[in-house]
C-alpha positions as CSV (number, residue, x, y, z in Angstrom):
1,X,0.0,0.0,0.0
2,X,1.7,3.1,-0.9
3,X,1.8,6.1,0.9
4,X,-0.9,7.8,-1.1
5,X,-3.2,5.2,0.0
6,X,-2.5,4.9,3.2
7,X,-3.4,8.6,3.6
8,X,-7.0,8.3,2.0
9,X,-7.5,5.6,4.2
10,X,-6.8,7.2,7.1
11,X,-8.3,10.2,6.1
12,X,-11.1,9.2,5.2
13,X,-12.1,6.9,7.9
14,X,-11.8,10.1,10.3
15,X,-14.0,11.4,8.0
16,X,-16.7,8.6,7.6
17,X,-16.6,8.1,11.9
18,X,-17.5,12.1,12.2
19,X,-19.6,12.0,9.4
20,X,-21.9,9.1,11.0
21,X,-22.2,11.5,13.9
22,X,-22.8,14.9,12.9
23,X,-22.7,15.3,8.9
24,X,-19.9,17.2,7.2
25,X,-17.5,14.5,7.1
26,X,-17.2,16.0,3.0
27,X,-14.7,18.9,4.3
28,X,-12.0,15.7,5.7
29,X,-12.8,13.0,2.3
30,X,-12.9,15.4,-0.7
31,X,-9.8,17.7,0.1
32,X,-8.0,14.3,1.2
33,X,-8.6,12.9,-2.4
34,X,-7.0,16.4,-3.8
35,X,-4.4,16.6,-2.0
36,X,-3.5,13.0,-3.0
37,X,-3.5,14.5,-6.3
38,X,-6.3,13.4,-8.0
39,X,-8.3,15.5,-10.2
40,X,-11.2,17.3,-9.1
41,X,-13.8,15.6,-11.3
42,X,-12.5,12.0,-10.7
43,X,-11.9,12.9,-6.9
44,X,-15.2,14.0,-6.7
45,X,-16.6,10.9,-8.1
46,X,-14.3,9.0,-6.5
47,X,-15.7,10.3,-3.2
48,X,-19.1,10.0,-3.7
49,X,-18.8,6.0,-4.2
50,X,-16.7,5.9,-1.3
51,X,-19.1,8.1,0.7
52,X,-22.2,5.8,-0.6
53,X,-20.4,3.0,0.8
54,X,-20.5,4.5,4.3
55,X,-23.8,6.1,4.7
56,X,-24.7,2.9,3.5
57,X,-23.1,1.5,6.5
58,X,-24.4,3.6,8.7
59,X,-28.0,4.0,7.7
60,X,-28.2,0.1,8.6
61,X,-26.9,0.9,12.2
62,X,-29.4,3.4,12.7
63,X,-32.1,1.9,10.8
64,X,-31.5,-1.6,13.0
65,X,-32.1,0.6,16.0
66,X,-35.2,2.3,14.4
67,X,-34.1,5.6,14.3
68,X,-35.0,5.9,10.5
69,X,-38.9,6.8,9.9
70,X,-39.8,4.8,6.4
71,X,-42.9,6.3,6.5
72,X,-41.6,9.9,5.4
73,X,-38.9,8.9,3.6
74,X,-41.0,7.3,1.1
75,X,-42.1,10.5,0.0
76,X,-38.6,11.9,0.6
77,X,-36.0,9.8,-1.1
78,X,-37.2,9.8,-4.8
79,X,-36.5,13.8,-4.7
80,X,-33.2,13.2,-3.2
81,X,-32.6,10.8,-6.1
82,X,-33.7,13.0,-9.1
83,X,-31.9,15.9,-7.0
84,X,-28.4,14.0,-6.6
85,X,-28.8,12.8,-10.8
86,X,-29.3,16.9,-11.6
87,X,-26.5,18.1,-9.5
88,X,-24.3,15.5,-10.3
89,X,-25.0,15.7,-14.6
90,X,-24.3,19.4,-13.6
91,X,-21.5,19.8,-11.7
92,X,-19.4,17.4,-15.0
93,X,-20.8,20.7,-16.9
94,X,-20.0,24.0,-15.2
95,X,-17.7,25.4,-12.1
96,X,-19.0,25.7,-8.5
97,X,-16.9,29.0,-7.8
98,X,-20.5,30.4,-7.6
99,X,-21.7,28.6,-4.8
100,X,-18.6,29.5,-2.5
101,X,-20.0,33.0,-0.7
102,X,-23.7,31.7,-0.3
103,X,-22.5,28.2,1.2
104,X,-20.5,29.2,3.9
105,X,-22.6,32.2,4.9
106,X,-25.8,29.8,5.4
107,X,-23.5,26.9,7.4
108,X,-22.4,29.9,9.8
109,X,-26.2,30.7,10.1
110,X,-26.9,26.7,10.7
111,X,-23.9,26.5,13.6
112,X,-24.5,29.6,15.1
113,X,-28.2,29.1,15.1
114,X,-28.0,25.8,16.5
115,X,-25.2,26.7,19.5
116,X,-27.6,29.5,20.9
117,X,-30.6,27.3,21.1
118,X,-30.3,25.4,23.6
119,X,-33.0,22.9,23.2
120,X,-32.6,22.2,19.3
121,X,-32.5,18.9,18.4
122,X,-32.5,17.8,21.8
123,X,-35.6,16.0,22.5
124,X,-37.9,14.0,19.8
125,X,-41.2,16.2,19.6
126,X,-42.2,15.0,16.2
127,X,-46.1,14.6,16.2
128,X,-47.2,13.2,12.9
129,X,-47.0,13.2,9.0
130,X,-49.2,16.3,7.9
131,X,-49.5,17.3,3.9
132,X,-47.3,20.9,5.1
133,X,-44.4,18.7,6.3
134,X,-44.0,16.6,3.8
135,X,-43.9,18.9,1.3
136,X,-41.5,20.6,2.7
137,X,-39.9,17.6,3.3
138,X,-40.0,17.2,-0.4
139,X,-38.7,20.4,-1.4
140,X,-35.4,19.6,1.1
141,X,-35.0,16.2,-0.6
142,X,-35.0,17.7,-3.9
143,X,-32.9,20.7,-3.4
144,X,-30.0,19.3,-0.7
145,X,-30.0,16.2,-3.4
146,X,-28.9,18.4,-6.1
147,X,-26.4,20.6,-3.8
148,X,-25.3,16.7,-3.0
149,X,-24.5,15.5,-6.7
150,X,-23.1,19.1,-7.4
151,X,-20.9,20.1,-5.0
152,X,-21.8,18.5,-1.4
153,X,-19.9,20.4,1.2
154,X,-21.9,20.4,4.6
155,X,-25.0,18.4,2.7
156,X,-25.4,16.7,5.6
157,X,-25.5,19.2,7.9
158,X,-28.1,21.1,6.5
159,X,-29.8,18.1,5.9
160,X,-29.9,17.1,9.5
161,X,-31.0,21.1,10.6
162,X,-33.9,20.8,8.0
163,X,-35.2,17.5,9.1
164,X,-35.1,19.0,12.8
165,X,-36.9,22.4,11.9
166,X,-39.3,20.6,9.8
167,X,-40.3,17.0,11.7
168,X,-38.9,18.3,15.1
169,X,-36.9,15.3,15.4
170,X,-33.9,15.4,17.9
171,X,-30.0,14.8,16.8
172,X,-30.0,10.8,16.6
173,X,-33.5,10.5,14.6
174,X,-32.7,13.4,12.2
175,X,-29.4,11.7,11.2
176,X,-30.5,8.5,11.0
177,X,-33.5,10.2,8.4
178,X,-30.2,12.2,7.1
179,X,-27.9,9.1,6.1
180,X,-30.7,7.3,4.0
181,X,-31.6,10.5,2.0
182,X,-27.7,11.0,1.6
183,X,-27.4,7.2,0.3
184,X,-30.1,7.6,-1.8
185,X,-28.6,10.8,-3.2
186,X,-24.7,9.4,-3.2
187,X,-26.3,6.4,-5.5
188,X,-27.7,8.9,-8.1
189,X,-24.5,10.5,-8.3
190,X,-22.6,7.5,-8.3
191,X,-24.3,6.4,-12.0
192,X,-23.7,9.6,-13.4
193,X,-20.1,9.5,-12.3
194,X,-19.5,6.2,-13.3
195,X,-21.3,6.7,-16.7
196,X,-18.8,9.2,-17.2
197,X,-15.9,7.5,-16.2
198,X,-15.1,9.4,-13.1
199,X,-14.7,6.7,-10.6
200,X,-11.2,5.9,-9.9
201,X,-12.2,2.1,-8.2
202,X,-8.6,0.7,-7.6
203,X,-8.3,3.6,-5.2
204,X,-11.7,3.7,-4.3
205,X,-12.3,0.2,-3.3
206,X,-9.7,-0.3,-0.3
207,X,-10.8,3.2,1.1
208,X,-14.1,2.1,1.3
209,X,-13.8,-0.8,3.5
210,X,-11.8,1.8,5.9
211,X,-14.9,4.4,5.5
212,X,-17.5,1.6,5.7
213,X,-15.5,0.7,9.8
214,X,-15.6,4.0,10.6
215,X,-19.1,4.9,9.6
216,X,-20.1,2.0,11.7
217,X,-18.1,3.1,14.6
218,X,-19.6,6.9,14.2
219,X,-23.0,5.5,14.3
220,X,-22.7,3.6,17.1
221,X,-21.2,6.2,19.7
222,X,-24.2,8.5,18.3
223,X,-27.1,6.0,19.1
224,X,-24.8,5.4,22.5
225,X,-24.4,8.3,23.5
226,X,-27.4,10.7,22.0
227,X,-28.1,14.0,21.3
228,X,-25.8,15.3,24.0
229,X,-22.8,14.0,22.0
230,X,-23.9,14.9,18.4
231,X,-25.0,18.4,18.8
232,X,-21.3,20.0,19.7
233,X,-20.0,18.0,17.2
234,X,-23.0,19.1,14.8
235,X,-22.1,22.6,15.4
236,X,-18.3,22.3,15.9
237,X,-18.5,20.7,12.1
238,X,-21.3,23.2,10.5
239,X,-18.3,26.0,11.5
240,X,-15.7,24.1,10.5
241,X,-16.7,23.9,6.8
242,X,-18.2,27.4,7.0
243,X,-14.3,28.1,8.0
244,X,-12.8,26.0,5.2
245,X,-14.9,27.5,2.6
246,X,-14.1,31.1,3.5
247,X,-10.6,30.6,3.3
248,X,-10.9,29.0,0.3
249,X,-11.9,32.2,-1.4
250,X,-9.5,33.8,0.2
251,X,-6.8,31.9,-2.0
């Protein structure tokens, strides 16, 4: 295994673990693959089929420990689907330089918000599936699963926030909900990707197996240990990437 690799692996099994917890695990896994020197259209691809591999992971944890509400996510997930094959078929097509003020701007709302509320996501007040909240629901699925196929930074992060503000679930329940929408969306992406030829499998297959471990770990400290665990690291990650992406325009 040569040194390259070794570094993915690592890299992106941190990545996978914090991403199981909290979302945002894209600000460790995508700059890992670009610093290993892979190009950004096959490192993004290349990503996205690791990633799939462990949300998949992960969304069996917390569906096993019925965190994960079917019966919304029926009406969600074909949304995040058509969203992730839109973003992804346009993201091969044009830059994302655009996206880089409004992104970070709306994470810093999304940590900030969420650090000075002190009850957000901490308790499960969801009531019932009404026509409002699923449409809304819809409307996330569709528009976070084209952010997801196009560029994907903090996805699920705001995924998790919207699922709380909308369903009023707490931390564990949200992001169980938020790793089958992201799976759902990560597959979408994956065939347009791979259609194109942007998949770079003898690097991505042995990273996988390290994401899929530490997805599984992530997943199980969060159904553990609860809300109290995932909310700093919620809002410790939501300003990291805000962080990361400012800089970034800074270069």
């Amino acid at each position: 295994m040569d040194n390259n690799l070794i570094f993915l692996c690592t890299a992106c099994f941190f990545a996978a673990f914090v991403d199981s917890i909290s979302g945002g695990g894209g600000i460790i896994s995508l700059p890992a693959y670009l610093l290993a020197g892979i190009p950004p259209h096959l490192a993004l691809g290349t990503n996205k089929f690791t990633s799939c591999c462990s949300t998949f992971s992960s969304s069996i944890k917390f569906a096993q420990s019925k965190k994960v509400d079917f019966n919304i996510l029926k009406y969600l997930i074909p949304f995040s689907f058509i969203g992730g094959i839109l973003g992804a078929t346009t993201v091969l097509r044009i830059k994302t330089s655009y996206l880089n003020t409004i992104v970070p701007i709306l994470l810093l709302f999304v940590g900030l918000y969420s650090l000075f509320s002190k009850n957000i996501g901490m308790e499960d007040r969801f009531k019932n599936i009404s026509r409002k909240n699923i449409t809304l629901g819809i409307i996330l699925a569709l528009f976070l699963g084209f952010y997801d196929g196009f560029l994907g930074a903090g996805v699920g992060t705001f995924l998790i926030f919207g699922l709380i503000k909308i369903y009023n679930f707490n931390f564990i329940r949200a992001g169980g909900n938020c790793k089958v929408m992201n799976f759902v969306g990560n597959i979408a992406s994956i065939i347009v990707f791979a259609v194109r030829g942007e998949i770079n499998y003898k690097i991505g297959l042995p990273v996988a197996v390290f994401m899929v471990i530490g997805a599984h770990l992530g997943a199980k400290i969060a159904l553990r240990k609860g809300s109290k665990i995932i909310k700093p690291i919620f809002v410790t990650m939501s300003l990291a990437i805000a962080a990361k992406l400012l800089y970034s325009m800074t270069l």
